[in-house]
C-alpha positions in Angstrom: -11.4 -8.2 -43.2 -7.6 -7.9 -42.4 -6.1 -5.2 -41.3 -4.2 -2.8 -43.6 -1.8 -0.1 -42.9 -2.5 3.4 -44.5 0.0 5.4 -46.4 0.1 7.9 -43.5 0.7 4.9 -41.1 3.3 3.7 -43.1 5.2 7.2 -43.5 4.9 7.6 -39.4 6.5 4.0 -38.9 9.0 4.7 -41.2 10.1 7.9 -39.4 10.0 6.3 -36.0 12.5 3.6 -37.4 14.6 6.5 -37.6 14.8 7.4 -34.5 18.2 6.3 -32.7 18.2 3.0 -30.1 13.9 3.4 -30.6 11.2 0.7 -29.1 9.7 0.7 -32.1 6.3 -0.6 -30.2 6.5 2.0 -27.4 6.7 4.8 -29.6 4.3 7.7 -28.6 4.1 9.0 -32.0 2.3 5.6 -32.7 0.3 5.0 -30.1 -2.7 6.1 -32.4 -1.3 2.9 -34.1 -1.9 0.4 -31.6 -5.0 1.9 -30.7 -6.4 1.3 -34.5 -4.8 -2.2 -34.7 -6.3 -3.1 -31.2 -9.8 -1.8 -32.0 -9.6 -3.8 -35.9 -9.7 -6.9 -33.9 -11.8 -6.4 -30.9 -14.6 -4.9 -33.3 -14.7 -7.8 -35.6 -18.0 -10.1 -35.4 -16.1 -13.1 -33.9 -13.4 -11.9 -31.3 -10.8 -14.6 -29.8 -8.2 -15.1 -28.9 -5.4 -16.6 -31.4 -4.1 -19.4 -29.6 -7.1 -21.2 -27.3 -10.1 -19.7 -29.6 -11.5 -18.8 -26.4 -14.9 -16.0 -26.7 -12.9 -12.7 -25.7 -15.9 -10.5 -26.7 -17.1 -8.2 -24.5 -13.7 -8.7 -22.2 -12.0 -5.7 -20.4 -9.2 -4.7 -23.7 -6.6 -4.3 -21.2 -7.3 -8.2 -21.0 -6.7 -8.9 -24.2 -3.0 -8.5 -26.3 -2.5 -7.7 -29.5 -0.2 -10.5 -30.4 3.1 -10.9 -32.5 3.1 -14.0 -33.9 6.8 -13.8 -34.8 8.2 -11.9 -31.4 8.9 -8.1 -32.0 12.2 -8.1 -29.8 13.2 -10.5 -32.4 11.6 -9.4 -35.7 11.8 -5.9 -35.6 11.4 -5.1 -38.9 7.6 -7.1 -38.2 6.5 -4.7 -35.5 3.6 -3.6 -37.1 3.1 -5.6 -40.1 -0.7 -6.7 -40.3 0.1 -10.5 -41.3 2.5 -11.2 -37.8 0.1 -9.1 -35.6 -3.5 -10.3 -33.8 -4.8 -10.7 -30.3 -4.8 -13.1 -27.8 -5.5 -13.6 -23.9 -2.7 -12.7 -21.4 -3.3 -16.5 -19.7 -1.5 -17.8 -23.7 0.6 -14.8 -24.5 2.2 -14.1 -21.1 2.2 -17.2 -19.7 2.8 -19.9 -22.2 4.3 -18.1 -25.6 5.8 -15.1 -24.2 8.7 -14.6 -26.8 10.1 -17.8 -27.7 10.3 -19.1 -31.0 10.3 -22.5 -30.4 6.9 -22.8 -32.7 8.9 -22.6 -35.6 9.9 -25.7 -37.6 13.6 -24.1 -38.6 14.2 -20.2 -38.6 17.1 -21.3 -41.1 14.6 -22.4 -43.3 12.4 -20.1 -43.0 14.5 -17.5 -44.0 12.3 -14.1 -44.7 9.7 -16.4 -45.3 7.9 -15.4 -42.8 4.0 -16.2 -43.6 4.2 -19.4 -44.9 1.9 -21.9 -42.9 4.0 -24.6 -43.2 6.9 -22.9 -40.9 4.6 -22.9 -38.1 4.3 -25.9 -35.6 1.4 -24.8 -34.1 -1.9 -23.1 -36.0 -0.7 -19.6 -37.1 -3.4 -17.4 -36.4 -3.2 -15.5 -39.5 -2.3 -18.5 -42.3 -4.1 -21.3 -41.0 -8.0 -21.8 -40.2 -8.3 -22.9 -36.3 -11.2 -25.2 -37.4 -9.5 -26.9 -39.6 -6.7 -28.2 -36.8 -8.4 -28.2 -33.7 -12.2 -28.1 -32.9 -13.3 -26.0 -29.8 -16.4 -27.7 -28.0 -18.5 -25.9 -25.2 -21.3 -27.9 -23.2 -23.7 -26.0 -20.7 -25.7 -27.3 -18.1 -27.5 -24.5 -16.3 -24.3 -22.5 -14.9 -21.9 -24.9 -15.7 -19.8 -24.8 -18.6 -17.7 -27.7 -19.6 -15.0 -27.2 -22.5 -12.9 -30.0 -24.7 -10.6 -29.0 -27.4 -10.4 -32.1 -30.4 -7.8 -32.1 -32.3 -9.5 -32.6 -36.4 -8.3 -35.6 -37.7 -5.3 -36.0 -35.8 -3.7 -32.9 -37.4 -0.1 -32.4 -36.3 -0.3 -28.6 -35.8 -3.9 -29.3 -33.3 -2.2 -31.9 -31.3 0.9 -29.4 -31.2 -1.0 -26.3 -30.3 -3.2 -28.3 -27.6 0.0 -29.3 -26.0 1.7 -25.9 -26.3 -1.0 -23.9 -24.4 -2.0 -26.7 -22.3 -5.2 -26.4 -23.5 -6.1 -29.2 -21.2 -5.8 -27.1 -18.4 -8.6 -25.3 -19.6 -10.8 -28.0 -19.8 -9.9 -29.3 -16.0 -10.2 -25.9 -14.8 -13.7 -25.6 -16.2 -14.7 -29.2 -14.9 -13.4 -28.4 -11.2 -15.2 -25.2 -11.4 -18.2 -27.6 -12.2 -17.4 -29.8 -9.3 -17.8 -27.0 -6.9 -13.4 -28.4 -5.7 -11.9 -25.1 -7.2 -10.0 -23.1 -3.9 -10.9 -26.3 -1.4 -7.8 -28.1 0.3 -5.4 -29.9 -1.5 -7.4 -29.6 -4.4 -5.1 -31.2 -6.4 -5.0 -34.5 -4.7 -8.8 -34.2 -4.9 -9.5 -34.2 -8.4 -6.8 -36.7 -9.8 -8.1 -39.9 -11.2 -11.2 -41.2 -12.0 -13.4 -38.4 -11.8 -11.1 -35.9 -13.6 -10.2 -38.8 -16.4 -13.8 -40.0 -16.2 -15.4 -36.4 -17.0 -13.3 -35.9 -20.1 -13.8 -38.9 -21.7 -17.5 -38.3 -21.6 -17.1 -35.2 -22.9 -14.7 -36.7 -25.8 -17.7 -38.9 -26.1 -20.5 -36.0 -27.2 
């Protein structure tokens, strides 16, 4: 179910827009707010995050973000509205979208048009189904857990999102973890070449 503002929401971010040279998110008055839109999406039956589909239930929630799609600093007026908000993990909000806006296809284009899939390079969380663009695959062998995003029929807006998150870092991170080379010396030099390439190309295989 998505998340929906309530008439007394609505009257209290209306009166915090008032408020002279305001951080609309930071306001106190609505930090009942972000508490409600936070718990909407870390109570719901499947909980991941937005951008690498990764499992977040069960997670510390200062680990997980409730995401912007559309950057607040940028789209004010979208601070709290429930179609540009969801959650993520810090690892693809902090490090890899932080608050660019390089995602979208042309902001001249897209005008006010802000929820129309087709503006979005890369799988919008709220306007596109994940699935449908990229498929998430987890192997386990005992302790080991091996990961391999595919993106679903050579969709544009998979290959684009697998790319933008470096999604493949995720998967090599998981396989040296397997390897038992994670924190050794010159780890990198270690795990180039043919065992790296050869262990995710049997996974593409399964």
């Amino acid at each position: 179910m998505a998340f929906k503002l309530d008439d007394v929401d609505i009257e209290n971010i209306r009166i915090a827009q008032l408020k002279p040279n305001n951080k609309l998110w930071e306001d106190p008055e609505l930090a009942y707010l972000r508490e409600k839109i936070k718990l909407h999406f870390i109570n719901r039956p499947l909980v991941v995050c937005s951008y690498c589909n990764r499992n977040l239930h069960g997670e510390f929630r200062m680990v997980i973000d409730i995401e912007h799609i559309l950057p607040k600093n940028k789209f004010k007026n979208l601070t709290y509205t429930p179609e540009n908000l969801n959650i993520s993990c810090k690892r693809c909000n902090m490090q890899y979208k932080k608050e660019k806006m390089d995602f979208i296809i042309d902001s001249a284009i897209m005008g006010t048009d802000y929820f129309n899939s087709a503006h979005y390079k890369f799988i919008h969380p709220n306007l596109d189904q994940y699935n449908n663009h990229l498929k998430l695959n987890i192997f386990q062998f005992n302790q080991f857990k091996y990961i391999k995003y595919i993106p679903e029929k050579n969709s544009q807006k998979g290959n684009f999102t697998y790319s933008y998150f470096e999604l493949k870092n995720l998967e090599i991170s998981c396989i040296d973890t397997a390897q038992g080379l994670q924190g050794s010396i010159n780890l990198a030099e270690k795990i180039k070449g043919k065992i790296r390439f050869g262990l995710v190309k049997l996974l593409t295989k399964i």
